[in-house]
C-alpha positions as a Markdown table, in Angstrom:
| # | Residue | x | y | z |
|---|---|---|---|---|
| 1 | Unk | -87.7 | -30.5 | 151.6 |
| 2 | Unk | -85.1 | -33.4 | 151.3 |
| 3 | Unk | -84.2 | -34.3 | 148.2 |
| 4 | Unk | -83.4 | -37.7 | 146.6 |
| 5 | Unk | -80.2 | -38.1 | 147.7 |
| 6 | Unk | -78.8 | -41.1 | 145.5 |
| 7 | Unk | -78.9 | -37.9 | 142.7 |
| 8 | Unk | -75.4 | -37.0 | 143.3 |
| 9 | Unk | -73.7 | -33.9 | 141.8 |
| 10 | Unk | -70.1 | -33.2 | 141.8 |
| 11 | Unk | -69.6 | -29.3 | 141.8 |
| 12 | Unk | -66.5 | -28.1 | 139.4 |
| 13 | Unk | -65.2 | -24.8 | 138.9 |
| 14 | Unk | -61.5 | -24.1 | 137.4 |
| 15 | Unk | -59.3 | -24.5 | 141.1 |
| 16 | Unk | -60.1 | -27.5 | 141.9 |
| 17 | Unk | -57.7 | -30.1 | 143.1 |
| 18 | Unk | -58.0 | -33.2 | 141.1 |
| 19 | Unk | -57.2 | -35.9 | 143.6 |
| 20 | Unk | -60.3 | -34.9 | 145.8 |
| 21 | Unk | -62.4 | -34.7 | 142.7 |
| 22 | Unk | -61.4 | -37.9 | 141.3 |
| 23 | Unk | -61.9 | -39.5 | 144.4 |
| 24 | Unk | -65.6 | -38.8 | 144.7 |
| 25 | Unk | -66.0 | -40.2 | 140.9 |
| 26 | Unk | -64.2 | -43.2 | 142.0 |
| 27 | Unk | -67.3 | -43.8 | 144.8 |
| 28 | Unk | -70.2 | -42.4 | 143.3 |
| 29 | Unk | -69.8 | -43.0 | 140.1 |
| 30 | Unk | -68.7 | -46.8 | 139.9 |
| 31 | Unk | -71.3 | -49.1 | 140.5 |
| 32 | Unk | -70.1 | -51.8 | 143.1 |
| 33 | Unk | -70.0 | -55.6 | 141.9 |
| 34 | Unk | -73.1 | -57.5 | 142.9 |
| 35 | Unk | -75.3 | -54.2 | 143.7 |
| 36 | Unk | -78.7 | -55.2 | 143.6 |
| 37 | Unk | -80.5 | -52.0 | 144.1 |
| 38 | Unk | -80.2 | -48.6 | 142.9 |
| 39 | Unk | -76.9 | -47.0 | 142.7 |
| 40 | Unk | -75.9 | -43.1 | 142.5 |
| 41 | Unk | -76.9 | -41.0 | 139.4 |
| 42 | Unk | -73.3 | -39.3 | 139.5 |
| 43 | Unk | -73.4 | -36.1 | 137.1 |
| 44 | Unk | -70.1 | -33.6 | 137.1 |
| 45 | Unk | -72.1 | -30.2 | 137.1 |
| 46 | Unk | -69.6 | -26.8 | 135.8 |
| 47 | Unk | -69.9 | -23.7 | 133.9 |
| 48 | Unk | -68.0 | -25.2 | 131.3 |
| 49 | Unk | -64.6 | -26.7 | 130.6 |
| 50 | Unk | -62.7 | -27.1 | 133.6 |
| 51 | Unk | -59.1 | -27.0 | 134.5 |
| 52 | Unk | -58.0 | -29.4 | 137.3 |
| 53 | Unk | -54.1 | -29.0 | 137.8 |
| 54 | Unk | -53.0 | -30.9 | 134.5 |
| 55 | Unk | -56.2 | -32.1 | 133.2 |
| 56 | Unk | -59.3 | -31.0 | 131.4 |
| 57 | Unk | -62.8 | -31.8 | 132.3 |
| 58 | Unk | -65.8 | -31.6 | 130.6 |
| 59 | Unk | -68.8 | -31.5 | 132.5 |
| 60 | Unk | -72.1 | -32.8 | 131.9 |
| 61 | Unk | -74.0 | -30.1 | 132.9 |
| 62 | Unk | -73.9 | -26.4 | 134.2 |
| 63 | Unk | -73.9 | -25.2 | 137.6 |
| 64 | Unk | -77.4 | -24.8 | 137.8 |
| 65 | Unk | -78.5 | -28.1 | 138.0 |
| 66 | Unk | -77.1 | -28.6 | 141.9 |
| 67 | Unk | -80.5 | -27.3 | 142.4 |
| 68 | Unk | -82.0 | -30.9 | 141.1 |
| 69 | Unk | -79.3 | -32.9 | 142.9 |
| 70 | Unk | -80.4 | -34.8 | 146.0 |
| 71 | Unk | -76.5 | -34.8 | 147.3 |
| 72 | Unk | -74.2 | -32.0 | 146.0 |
| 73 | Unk | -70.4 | -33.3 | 146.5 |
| 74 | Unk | -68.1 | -30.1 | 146.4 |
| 75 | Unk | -64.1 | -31.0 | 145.9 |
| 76 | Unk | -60.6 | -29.3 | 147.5 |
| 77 | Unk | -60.1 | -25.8 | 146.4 |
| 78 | Unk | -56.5 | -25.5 | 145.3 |
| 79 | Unk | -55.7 | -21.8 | 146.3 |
| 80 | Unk | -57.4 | -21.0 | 149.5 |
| 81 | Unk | -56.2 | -17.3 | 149.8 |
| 82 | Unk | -58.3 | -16.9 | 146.4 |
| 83 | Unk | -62.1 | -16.4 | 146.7 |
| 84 | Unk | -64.3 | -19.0 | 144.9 |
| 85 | Unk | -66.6 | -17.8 | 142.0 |
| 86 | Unk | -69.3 | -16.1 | 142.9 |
| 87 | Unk | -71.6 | -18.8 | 140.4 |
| 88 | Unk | -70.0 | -22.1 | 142.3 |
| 89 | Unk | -70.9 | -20.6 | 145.7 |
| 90 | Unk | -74.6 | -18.9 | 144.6 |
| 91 | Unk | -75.4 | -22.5 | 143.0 |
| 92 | Unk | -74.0 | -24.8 | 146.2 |
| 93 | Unk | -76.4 | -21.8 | 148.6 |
| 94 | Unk | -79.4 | -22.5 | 146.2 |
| 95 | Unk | -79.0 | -26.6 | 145.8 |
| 96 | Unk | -78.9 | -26.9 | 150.0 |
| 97 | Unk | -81.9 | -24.3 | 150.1 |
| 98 | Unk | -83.6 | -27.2 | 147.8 |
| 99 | Unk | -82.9 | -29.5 | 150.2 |
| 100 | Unk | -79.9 | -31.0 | 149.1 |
| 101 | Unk | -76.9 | -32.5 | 151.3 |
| 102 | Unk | -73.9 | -30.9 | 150.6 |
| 103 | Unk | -70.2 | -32.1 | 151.3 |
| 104 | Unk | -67.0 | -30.8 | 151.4 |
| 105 | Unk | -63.8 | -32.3 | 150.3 |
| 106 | Unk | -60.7 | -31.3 | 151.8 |
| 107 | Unk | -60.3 | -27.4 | 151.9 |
| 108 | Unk | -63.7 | -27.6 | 149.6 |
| 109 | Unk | -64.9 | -26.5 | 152.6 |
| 110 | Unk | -64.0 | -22.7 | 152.0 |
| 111 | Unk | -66.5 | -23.3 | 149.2 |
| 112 | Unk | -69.2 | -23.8 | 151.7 |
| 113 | Unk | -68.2 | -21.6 | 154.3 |
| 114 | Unk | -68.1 | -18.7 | 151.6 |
| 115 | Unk | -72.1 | -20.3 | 150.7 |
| 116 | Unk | -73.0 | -19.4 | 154.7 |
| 117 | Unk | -73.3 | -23.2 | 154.8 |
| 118 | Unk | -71.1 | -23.2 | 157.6 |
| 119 | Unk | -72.0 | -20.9 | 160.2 |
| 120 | Unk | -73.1 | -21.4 | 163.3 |
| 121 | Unk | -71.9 | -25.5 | 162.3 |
| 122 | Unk | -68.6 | -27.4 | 163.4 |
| 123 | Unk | -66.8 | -28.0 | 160.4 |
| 124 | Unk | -63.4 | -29.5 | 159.1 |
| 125 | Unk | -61.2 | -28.8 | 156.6 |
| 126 | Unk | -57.5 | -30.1 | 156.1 |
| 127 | Unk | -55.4 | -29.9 | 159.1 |
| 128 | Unk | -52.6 | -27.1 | 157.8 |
| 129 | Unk | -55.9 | -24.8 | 156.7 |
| 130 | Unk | -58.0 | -25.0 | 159.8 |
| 131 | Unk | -56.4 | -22.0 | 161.3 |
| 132 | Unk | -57.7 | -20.0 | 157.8 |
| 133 | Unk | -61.1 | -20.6 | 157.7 |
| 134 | Unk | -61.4 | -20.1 | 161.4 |
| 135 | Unk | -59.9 | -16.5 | 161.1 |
| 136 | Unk | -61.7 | -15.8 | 158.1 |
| 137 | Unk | -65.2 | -17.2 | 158.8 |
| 138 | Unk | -65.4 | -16.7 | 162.6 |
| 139 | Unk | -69.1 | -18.0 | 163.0 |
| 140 | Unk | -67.7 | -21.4 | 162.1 |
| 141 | Unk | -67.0 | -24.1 | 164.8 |
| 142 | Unk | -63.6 | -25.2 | 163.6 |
| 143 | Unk | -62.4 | -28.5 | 164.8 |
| 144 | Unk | -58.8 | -29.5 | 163.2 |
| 145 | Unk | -58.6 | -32.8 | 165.2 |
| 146 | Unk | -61.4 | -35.0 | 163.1 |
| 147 | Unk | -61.5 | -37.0 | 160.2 |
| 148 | Unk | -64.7 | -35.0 | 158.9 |
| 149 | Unk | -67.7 | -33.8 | 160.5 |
| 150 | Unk | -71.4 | -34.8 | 159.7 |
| 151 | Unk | -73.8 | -32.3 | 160.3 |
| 152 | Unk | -76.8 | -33.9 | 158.7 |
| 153 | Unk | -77.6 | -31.9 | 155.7 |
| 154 | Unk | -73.9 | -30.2 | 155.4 |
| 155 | Unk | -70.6 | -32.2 | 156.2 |
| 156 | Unk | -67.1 | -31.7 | 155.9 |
| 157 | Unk | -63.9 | -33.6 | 155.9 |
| 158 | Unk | -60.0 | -33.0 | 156.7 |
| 159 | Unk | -57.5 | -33.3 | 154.3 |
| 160 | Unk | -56.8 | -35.9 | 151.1 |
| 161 | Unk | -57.5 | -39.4 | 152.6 |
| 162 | Unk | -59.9 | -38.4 | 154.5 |
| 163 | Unk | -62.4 | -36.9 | 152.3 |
| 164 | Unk | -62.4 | -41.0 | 151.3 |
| 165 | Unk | -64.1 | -41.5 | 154.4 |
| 166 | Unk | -66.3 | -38.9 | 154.1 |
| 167 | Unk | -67.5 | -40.9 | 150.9 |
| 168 | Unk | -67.6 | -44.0 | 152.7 |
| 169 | Unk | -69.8 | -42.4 | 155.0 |
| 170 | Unk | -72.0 | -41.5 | 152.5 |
| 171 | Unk | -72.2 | -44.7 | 150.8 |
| 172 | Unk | -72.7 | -46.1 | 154.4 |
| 173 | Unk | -75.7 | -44.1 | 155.4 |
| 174 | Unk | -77.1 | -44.5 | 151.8 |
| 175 | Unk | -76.5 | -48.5 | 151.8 |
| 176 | Unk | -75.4 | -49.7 | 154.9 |
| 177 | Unk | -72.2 | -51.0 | 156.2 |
| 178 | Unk | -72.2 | -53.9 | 153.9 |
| 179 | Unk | -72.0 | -51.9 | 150.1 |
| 180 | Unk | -69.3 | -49.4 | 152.2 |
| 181 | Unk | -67.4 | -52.4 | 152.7 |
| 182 | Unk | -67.5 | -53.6 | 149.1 |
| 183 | Unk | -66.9 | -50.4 | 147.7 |
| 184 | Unk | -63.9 | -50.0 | 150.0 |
| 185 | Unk | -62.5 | -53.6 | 149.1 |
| 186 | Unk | -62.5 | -52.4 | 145.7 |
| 187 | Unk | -60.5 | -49.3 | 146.3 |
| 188 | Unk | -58.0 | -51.3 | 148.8 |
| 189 | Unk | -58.9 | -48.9 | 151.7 |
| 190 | Unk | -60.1 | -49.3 | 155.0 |
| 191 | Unk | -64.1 | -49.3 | 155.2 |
| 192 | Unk | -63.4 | -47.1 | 158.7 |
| 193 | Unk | -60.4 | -45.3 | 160.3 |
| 194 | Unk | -60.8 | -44.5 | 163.8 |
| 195 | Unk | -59.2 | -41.1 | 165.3 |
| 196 | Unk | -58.9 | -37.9 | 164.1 |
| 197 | Unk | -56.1 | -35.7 | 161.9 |
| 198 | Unk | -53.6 | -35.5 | 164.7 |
| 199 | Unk | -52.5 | -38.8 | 164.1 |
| 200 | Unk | -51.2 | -37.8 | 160.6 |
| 201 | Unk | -49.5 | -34.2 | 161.1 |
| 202 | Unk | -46.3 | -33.7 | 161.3 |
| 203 | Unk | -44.5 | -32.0 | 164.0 |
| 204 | Unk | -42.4 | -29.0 | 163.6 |
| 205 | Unk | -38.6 | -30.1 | 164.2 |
| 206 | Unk | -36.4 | -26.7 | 164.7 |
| 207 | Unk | -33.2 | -27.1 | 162.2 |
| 208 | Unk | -30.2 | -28.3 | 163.9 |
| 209 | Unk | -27.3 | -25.4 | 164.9 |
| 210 | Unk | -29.6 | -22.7 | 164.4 |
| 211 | Unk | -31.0 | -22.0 | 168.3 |
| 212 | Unk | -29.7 | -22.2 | 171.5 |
| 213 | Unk | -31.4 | -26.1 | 172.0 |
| 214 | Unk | -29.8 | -27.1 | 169.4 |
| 215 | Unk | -27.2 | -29.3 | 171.7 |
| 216 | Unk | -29.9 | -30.2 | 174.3 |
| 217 | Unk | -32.6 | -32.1 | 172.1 |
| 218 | Unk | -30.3 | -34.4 | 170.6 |
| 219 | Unk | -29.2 | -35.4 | 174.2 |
| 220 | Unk | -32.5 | -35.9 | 174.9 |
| 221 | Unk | -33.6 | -37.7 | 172.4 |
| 222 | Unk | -30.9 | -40.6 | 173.2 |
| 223 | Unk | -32.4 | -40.9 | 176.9 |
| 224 | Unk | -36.1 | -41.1 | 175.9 |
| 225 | Unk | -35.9 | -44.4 | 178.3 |
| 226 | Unk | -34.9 | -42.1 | 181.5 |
| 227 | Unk | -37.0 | -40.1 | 183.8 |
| 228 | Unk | -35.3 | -36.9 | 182.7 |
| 229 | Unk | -37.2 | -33.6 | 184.6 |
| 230 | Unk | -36.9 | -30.1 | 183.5 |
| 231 | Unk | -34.0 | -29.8 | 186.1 |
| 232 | Unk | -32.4 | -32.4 | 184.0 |
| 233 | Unk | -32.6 | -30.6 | 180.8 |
| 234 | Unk | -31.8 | -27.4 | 182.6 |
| 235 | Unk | -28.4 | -28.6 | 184.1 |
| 236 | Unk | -27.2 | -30.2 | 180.5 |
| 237 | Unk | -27.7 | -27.0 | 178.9 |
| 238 | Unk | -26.1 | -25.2 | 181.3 |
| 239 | Unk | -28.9 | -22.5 | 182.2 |
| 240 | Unk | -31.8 | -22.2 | 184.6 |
| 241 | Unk | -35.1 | -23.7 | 184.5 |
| 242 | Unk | -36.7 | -20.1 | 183.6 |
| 243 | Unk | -34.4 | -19.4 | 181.1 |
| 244 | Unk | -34.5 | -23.2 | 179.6 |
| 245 | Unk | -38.4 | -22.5 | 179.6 |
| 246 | Unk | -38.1 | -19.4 | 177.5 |
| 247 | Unk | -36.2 | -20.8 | 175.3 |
| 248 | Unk | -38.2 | -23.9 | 174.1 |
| 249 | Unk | -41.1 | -21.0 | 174.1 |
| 250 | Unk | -39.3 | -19.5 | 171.5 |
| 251 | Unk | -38.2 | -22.5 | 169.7 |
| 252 | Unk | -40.8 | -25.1 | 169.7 |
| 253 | Unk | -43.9 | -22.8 | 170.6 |
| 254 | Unk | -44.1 | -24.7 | 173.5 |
| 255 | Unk | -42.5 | -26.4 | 177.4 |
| 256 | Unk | -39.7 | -28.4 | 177.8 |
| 257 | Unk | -41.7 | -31.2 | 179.5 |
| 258 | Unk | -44.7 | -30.4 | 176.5 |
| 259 | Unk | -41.9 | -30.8 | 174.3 |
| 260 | Unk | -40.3 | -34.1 | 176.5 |
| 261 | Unk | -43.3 | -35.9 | 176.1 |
| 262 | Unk | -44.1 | -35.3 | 172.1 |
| 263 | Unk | -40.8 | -36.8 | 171.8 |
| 264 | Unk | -41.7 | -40.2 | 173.8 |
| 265 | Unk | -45.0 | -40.4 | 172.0 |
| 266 | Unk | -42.9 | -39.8 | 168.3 |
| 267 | Unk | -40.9 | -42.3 | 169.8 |
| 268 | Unk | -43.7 | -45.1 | 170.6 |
| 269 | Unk | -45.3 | -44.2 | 167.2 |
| 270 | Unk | -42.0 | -45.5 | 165.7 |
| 271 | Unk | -41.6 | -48.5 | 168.3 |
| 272 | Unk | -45.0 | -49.5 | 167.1 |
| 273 | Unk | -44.3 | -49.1 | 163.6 |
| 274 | Unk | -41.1 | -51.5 | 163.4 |
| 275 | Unk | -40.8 | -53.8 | 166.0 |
| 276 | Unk | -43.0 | -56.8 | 168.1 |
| 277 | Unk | -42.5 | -55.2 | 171.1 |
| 278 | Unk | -45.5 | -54.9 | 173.9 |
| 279 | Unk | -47.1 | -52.0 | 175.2 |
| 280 | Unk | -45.3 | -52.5 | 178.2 |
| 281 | Unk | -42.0 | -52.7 | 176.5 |
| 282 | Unk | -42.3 | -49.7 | 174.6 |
| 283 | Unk | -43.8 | -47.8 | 178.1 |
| 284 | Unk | -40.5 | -48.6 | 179.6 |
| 285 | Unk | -38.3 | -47.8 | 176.4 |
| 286 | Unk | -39.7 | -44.6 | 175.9 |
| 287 | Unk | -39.4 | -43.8 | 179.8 |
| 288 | Unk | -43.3 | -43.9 | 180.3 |
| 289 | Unk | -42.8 | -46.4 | 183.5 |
| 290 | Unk | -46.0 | -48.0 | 182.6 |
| 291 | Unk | -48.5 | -49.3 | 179.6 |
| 292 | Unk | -51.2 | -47.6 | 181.4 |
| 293 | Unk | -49.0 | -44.1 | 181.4 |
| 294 | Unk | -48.1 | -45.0 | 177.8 |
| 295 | Unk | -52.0 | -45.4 | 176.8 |
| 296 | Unk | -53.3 | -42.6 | 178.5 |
| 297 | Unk | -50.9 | -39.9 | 177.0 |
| 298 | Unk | -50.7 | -41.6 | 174.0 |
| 299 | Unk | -54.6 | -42.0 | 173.1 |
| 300 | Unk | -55.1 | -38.1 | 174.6 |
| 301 | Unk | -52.3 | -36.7 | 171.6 |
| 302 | Unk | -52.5 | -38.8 | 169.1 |
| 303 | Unk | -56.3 | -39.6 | 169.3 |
| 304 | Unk | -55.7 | -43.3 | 168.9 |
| 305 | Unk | -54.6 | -46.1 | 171.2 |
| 306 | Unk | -51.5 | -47.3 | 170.9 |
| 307 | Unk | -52.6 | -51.1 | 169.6 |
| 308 | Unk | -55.3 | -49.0 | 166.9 |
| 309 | Unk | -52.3 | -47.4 | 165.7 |
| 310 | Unk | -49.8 | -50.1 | 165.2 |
| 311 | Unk | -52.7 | -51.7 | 162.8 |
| 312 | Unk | -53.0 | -48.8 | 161.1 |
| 313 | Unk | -49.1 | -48.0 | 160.3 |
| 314 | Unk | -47.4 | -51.2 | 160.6 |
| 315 | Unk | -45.3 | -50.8 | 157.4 |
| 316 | Unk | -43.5 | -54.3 | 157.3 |
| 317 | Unk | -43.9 | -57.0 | 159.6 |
| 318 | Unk | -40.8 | -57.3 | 161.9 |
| 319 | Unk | -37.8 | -58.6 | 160.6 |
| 320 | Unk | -38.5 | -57.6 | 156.9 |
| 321 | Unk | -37.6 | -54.3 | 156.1 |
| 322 | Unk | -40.3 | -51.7 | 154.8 |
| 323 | Unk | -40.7 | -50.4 | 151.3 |
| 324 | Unk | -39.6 | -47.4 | 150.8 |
| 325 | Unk | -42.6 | -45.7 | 150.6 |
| 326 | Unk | -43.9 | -47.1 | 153.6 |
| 327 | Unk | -41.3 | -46.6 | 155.4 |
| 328 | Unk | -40.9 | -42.4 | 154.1 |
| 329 | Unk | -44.7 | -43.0 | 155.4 |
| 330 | Unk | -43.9 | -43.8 | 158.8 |
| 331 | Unk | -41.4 | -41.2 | 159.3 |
| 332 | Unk | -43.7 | -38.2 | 158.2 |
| 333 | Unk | -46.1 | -39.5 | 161.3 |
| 334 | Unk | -46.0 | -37.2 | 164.2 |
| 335 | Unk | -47.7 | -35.7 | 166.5 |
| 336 | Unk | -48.9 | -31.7 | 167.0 |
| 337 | Unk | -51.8 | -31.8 | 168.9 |
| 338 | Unk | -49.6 | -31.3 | 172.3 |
| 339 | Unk | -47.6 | -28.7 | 171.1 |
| 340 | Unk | -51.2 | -27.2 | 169.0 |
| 341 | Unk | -52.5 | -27.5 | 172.8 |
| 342 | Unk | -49.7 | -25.6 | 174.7 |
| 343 | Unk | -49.5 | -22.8 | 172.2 |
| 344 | Unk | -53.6 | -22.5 | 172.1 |
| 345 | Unk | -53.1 | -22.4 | 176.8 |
| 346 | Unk | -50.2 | -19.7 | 175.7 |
């Protein structure tokens, strides 16, 4: 039996990471300016005193009243290599066999997975802990390439930011598009992202002087703008093409053209971040040929067209320079899901 979901619980144990918990108080427990109609009954629900990182909660209630809650909000669990209490996960299993909807924050989705929430479900969790709670829950459906994952009565989101639209999904199913948008005006974030994680992990870059590549990729890099071919590479680092290949196996998990064409996308992404240029332009600047080329691979590994992305990262307009924030921003964007790809076809 479904229970009224605008009764919102926010499940706290000792472990928890404070920004994911924080974040669903923030949306569910701030009633929007100009609400007409009912808002969310927000209660924090622990076995006592809780310690989040630096900071001491107190909650209003103990874990067993996620039975009465209509939606039962579960935040990021800090250590994932440590099991959750045995109390946190009994009293999330008994609030969803209530009929309550139950949802994951960040890696809070361990918490669930450990309930049985999860199985036989695709789920999410942060992008650099996906490969853990697929090897340790195996009857979960892990996808690391989405934002978070609705199942109906469970869901799930990636990492950080994202559990914020998780919450504005929430709030959008609840009240429609219109309160989402207020409520995301108020917390100066976009009311929808579009894409999935790949679009905000960073790549693995092997240390410079350490591998036998270590003279090739810089050469590379500087031609992004040519039609360089495996033959190309091969010849400048003075080995054959199977040996080349073995090498970047070793060193980058992946090919040399794999490898080739992370490094035009990485270089589009940073095109599109600073500079006016067109789609075409940056096609032929980061040796693409094309804007249709440029789209295609572009949309397939980053999970985002190239203009959706430039709205989404532009960090100054041009000709200004870029805070430094933003700008330390922009250079932790990358792309894995090639190289994530090649080494899962390995």
């Amino acid at each position: 039996m479904e229970s009224d979901r605008s009764a919102v619980a926010l499940a706290v144990t000792d472990g928890m990471l404070h920004f994911e918990l924080s974040l669903a108080y923030e949306v569910f427990g701030t009633v929007p300016d100009g609400m007409a109609g009912r808002w969310y009954d927000f209660a924090v629900c622990g076995p006592g005193p809780v310690r989040a990182g630096r900071f001491l909660l107190e909650p209003d209630h103990g874990l067993d009243r996620l039975r009465d809650a209509g939606t039962v909000i579960v935040p990021g669990w800090a250590d994932v290599e440590v099991e959750p209490p045995a109390g946190l996960v009994e009293a999330v299993r008994a609030a969803h066999d209530a009929g309550a909807r139950v949802a994951s924050l960040c890696t809070g989705a361990f918490v669930l997975a450990a309930a049985g929430l999860l199985d036989g479900r695709r789920a999410t969790t942060h992008w650099a802990h996906t490969g853990d709670l697929a090897a340790r829950h195996p009857r979960v459906e892990v996808d690391p390439d989405v934002l978070y994952v609705d199942s109906g009565s469970v869901l799930t989101s990636a990492g950080k930011a994202a559990a914020m639209d998780l919450c504005l999904h929430l709030v959008r199913l609840d009240h429609g598009s219109s309160v989402a948008n207020t409520v995301a005006r108020r917390l100066v974030v976009p009311p929808h992202r579009d894409g999935g994680q790949s679009q905000f992990v960073t790549t693995p870059v092997p240390a410079p002087g350490n591998h036998p590549l270590a003279g090739l990729m810089p050469w590379v890099i500087e031609r992004l703008d040519r039609p360089l071919t495996v033959e190309d590479l091969a010849r400048q680092a003075n080995m054959s093409s199977r040996n080349l290949g073995r090498h970047f196996r070793t060193v980058t998990g992946t090919t040399p053209l794999q490898w080739l064409l992370v490094q035009r996308i990485r270089r589009a992404q940073e095109l599109l971040e600073t500079t006016d240029d067109s789609v075409d332009a940056i096609a032929a600047a980061t040796g693409m040929g094309t804007a249709t080329t440029l789209r295609r691979h572009f949309n397939r590994t980053v999970g985002v067209p190239p203009d959706t992305y430039r709205r989404t990262f532009r960090s100054s307009p041009a000709g200004r320079p870029a805070s430094a924030s933003s700008s330390a921003t922009a250079r932790s964007v990358a792309v894995s899901a090639a190289m994530a790809a090649a080494s899962r076809s390995a």
